[in-house]
MARDOMAR-873823 format. One line per 4 residues: number of its first residue (from 1); their letters; for each residue x, y negated, z of N, C-alpha, C. Coordinates in Angstrom, 2 decimals. Layout:
MARDOMAR-873823
NUM) A) X/Y/Z/X/Y/Z/X/Y/Z; ...
***
This chain:
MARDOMAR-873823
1) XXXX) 12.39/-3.61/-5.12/12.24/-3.23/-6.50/11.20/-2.12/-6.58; 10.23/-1.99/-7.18/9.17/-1.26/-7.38/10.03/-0.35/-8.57; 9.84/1.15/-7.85/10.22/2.37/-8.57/9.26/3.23/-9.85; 8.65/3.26/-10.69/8.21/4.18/-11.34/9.06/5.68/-11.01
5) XXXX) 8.17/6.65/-11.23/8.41/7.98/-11.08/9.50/8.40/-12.53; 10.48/9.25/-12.55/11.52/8.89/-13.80/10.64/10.24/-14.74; 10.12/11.46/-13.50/9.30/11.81/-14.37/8.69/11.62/-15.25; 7.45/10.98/-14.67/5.95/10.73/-15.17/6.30/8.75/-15.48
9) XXXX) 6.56/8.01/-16.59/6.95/6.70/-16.58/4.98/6.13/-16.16; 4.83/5.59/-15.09/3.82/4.66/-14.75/3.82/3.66/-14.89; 2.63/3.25/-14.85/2.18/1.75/-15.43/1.33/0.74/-14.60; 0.70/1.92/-13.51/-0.38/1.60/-12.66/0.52/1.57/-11.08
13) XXXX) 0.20/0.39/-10.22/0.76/0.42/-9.06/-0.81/-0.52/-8.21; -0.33/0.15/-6.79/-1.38/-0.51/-6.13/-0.32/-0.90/-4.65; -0.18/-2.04/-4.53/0.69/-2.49/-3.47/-0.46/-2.96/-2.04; -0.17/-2.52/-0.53/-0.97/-2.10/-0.10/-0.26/-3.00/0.80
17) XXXX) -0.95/-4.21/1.52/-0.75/-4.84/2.54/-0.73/-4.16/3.91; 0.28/-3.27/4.29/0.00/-2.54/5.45/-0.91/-2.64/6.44; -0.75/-3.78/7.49/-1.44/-4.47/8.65/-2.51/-4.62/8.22; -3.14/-5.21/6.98/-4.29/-5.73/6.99/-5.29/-4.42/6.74
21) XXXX) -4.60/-3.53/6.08/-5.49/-2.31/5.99/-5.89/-1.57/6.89; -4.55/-1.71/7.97/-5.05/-1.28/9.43/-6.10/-1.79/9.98; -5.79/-2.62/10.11/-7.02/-3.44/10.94/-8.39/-3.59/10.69; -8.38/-3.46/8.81/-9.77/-3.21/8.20/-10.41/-2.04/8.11
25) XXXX) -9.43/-1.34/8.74/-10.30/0.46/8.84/-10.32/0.97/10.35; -11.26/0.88/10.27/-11.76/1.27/11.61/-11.10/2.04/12.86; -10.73/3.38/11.66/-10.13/4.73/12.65/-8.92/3.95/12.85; -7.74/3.57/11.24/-6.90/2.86/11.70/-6.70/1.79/12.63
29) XXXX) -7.71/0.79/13.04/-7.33/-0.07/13.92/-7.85/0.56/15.32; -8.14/1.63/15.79/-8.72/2.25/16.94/-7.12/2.96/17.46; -6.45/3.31/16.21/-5.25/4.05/16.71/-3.98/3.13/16.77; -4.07/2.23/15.77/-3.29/0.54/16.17/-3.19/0.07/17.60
33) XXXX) -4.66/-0.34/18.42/-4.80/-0.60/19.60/-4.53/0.48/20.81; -3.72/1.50/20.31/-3.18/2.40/21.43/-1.64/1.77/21.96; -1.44/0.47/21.95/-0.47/0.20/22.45/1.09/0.77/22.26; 1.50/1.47/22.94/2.98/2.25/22.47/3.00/3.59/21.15
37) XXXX) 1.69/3.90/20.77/1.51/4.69/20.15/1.19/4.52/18.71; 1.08/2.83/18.36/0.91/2.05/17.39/1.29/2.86/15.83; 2.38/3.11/16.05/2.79/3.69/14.78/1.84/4.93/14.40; 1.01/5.46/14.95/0.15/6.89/14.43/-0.67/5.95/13.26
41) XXXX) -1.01/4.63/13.96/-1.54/3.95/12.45/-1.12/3.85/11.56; 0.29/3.68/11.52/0.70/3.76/10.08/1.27/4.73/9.87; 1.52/6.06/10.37/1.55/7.51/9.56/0.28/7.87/9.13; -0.87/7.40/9.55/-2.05/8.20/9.60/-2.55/7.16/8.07
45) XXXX) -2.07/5.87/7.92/-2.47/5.62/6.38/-1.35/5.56/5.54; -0.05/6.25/5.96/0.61/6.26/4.76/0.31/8.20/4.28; -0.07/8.69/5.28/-0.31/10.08/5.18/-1.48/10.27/3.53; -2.44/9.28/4.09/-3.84/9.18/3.52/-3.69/8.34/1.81
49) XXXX) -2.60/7.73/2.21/-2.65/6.67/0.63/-1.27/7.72/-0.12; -0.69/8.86/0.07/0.20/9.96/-0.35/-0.45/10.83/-0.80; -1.89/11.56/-0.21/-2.79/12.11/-1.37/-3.29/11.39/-1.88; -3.33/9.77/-1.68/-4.02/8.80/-3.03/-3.43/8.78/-4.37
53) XXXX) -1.83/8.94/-3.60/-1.00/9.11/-4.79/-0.76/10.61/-6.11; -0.98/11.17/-5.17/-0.82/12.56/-5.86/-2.12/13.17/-6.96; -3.32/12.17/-5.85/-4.40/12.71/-6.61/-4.93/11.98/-8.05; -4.97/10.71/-7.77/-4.47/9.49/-8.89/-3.22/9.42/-9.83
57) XXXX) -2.40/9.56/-9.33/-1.21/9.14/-9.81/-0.43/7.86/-10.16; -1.53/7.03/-9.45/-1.15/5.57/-9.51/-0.32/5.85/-8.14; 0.81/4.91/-8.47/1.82/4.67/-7.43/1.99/4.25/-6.55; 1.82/4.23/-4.62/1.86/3.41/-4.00/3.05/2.43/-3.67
61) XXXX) 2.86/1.71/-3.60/3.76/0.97/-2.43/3.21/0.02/-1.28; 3.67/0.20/0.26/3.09/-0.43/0.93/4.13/-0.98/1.66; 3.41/-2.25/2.20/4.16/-3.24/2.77/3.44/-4.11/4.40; 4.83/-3.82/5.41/4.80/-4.04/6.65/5.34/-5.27/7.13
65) XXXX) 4.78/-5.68/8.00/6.06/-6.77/8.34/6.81/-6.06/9.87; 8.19/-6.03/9.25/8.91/-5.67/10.03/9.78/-6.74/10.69; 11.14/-6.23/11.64/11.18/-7.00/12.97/13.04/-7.27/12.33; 13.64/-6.38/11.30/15.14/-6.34/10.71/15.97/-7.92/10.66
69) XXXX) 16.98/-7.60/10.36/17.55/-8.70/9.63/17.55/-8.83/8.54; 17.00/-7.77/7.49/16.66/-7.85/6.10/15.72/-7.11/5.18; 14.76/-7.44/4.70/14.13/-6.62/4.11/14.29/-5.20/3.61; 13.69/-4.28/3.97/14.16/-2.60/4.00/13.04/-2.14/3.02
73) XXXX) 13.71/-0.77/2.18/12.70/-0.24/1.19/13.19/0.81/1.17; 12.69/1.57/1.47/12.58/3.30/1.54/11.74/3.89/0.73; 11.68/5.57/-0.10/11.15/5.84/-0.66/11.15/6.88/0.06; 9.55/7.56/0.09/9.87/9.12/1.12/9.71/10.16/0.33
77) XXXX) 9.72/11.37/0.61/10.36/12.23/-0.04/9.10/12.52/-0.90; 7.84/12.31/-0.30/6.32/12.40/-1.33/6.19/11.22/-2.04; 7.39/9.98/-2.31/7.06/9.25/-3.73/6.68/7.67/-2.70; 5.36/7.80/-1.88/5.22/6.87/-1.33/6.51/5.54/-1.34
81) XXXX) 6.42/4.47/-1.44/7.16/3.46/-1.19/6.91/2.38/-0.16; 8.23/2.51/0.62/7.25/1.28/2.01/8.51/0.54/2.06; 8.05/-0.74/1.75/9.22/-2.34/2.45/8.46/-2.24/4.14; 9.60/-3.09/4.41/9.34/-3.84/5.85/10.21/-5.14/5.85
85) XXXX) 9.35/-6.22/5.97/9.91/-7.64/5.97/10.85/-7.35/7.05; 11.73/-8.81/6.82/12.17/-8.98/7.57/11.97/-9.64/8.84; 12.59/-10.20/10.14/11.62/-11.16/10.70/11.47/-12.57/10.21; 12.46/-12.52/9.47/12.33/-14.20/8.92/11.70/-14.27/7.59
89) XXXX) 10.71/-13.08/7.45/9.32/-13.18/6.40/8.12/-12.61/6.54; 7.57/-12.73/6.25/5.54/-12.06/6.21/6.09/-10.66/5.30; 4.94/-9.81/5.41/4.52/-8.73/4.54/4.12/-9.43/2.92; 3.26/-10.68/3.04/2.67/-11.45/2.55/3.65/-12.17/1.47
93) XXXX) 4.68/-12.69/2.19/5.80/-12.95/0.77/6.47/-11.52/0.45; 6.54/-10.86/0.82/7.28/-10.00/0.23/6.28/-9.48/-1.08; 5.18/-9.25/-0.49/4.41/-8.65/-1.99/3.98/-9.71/-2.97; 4.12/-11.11/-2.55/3.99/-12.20/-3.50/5.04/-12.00/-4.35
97) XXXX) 6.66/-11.66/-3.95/7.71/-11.45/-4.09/7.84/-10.42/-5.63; 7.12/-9.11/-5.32/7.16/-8.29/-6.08/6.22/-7.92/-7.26; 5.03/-8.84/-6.88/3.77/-9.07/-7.93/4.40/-10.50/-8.83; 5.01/-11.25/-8.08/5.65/-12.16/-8.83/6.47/-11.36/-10.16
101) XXXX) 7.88/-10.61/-9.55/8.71/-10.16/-10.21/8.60/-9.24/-11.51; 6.66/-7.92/-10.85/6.91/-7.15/-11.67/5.47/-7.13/-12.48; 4.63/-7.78/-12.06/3.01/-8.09/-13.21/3.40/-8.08/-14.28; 4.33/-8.56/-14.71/4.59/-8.93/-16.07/4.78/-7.59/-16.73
105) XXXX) 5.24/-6.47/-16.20/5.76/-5.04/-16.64/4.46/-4.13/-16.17; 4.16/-4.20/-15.38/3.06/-2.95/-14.60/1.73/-3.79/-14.59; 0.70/-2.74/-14.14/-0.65/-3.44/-13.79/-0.58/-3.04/-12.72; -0.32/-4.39/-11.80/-0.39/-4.34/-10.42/-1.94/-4.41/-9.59
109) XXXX) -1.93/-3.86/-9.07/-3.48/-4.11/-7.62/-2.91/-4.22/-6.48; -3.38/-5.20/-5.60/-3.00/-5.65/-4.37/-4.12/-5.30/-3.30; -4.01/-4.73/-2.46/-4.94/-4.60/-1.66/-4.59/-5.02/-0.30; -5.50/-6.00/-0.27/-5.00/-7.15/1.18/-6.69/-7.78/1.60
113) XXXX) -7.05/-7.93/3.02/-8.09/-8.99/3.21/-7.77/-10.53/3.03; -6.27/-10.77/3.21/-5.75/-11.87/3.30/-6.54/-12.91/2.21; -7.21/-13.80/2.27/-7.58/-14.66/0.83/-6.55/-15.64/0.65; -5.59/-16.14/1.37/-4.84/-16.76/0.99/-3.35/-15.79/-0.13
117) XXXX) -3.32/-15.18/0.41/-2.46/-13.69/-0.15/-3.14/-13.33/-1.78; -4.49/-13.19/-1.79/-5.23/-12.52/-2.71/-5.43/-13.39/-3.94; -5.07/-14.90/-3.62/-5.16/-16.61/-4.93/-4.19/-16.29/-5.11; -2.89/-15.87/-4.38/-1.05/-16.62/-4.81/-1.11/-15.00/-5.77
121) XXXX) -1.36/-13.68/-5.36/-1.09/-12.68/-6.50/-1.94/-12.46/-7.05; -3.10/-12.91/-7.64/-3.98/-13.31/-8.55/-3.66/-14.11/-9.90; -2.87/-15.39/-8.82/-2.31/-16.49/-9.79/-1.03/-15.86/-10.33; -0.43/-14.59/-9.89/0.70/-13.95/-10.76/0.50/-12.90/-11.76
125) XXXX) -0.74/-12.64/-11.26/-1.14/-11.58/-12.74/-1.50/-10.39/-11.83; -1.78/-9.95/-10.81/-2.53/-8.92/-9.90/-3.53/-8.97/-10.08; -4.35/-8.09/-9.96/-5.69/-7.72/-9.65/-6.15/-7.36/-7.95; -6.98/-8.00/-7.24/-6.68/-8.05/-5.72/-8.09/-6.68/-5.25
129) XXXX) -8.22/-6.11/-4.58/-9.01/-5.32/-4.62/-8.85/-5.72/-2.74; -10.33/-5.45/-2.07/-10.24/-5.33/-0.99/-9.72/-4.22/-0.03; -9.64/-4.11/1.90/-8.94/-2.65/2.10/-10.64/-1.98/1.98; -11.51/-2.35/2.02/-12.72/-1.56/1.78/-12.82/-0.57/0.43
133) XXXX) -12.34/-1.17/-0.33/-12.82/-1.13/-1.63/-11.49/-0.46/-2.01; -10.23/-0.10/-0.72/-9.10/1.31/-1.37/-9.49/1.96/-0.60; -10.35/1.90/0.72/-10.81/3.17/1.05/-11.99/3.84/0.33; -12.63/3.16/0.07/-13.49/3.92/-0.97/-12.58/4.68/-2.17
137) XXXX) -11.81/4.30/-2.21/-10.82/4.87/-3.67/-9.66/5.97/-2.91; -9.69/5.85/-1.79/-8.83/7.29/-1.13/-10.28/8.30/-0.57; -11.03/7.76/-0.08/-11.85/9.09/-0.15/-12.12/9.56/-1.41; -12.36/8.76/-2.60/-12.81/9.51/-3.70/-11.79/10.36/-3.97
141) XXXX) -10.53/10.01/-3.34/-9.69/11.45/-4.14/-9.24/12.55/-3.71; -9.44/11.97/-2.08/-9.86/13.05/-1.08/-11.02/14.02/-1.09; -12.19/13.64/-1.71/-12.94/14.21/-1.68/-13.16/15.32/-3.07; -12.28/14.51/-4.32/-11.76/15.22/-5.28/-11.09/16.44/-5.11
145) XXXX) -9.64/16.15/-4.79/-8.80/17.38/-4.10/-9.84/18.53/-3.65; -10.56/18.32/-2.29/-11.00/19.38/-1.73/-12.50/19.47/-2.88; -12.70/18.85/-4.39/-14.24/19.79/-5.21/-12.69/20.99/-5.48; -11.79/20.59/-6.06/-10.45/21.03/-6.67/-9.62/22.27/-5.96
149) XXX) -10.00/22.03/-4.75/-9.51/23.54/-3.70/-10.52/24.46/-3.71; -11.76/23.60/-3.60/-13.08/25.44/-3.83/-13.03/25.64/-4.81; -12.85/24.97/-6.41/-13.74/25.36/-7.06/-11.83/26.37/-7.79
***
């Protein structure tokens, strides 16, 4: 279930194909291929898409495929939102799952390389944005923050 903030009611969500973003960013897939140490990739872009959130205020949620017996959804204490499939699903249905359920209420963005992924939440009412094209949109707010700390 995709959370809005009870604060601030949002409208804007950007659901973030975990893996594929890894792999499409460079630093991230350099720290992916460290073998037992795998997971620094995904602190190191949920770290990075948490000032996306703060600085935007569009909402993340990102999605893993995990190894469970049932789909898991955690919210961390900075807002971020992360599922982890289960093993008997993709990352891929799960966010079909939730662009299905919630387009109709929010303006969803999906950010996935997947093109098969990017037709099925397209055809639900998403807007698909590449992982190029959210890193360009986390440095811009990274680079925001710190005009925002000198000035």
């Amino acid at each position: 279930m995709l959370r809005p903030s009870m604060a601030d009611p949002v409208t804007q969500f950007v659901i973030v194909d975990g893996h594929s973003v890894i792999h499409a960013w460079e630093d991230l897939r350099r720290l992916h291929q460290n073998g037992p140490r795998r997971y620094l990739a995904r602190e190191a872009l949920l770290k990075r898409l948490r000032l996306y959130q703060d600085v935007t205020g569009v909402r993340v949620v990102v999605v893993f495929d995990g190894v469970g017996s049932k789909v898991t959804d955690e919210r961390e204490s900075a807002g971020v939102q992360v599922f982890y499939a289960n093993s008997g699903r993709t990352a891929d249905s799960v966010i079909e799952r939730l662009v299905a359920r919630y387009a109709c209420t929010y303006t969803i963005r999906v950010a996935t390389a997947d093109g098969m992924e990017r037709d099925t939440v397209e055809a639900f009412g998403a807007v698909c944005v590449s992982p190029q094209e959210l890193k360009f949109e986390v440095e811009r707010a990274e680079a925001d923050l710190g005009r925002r700390l000198k000035g």
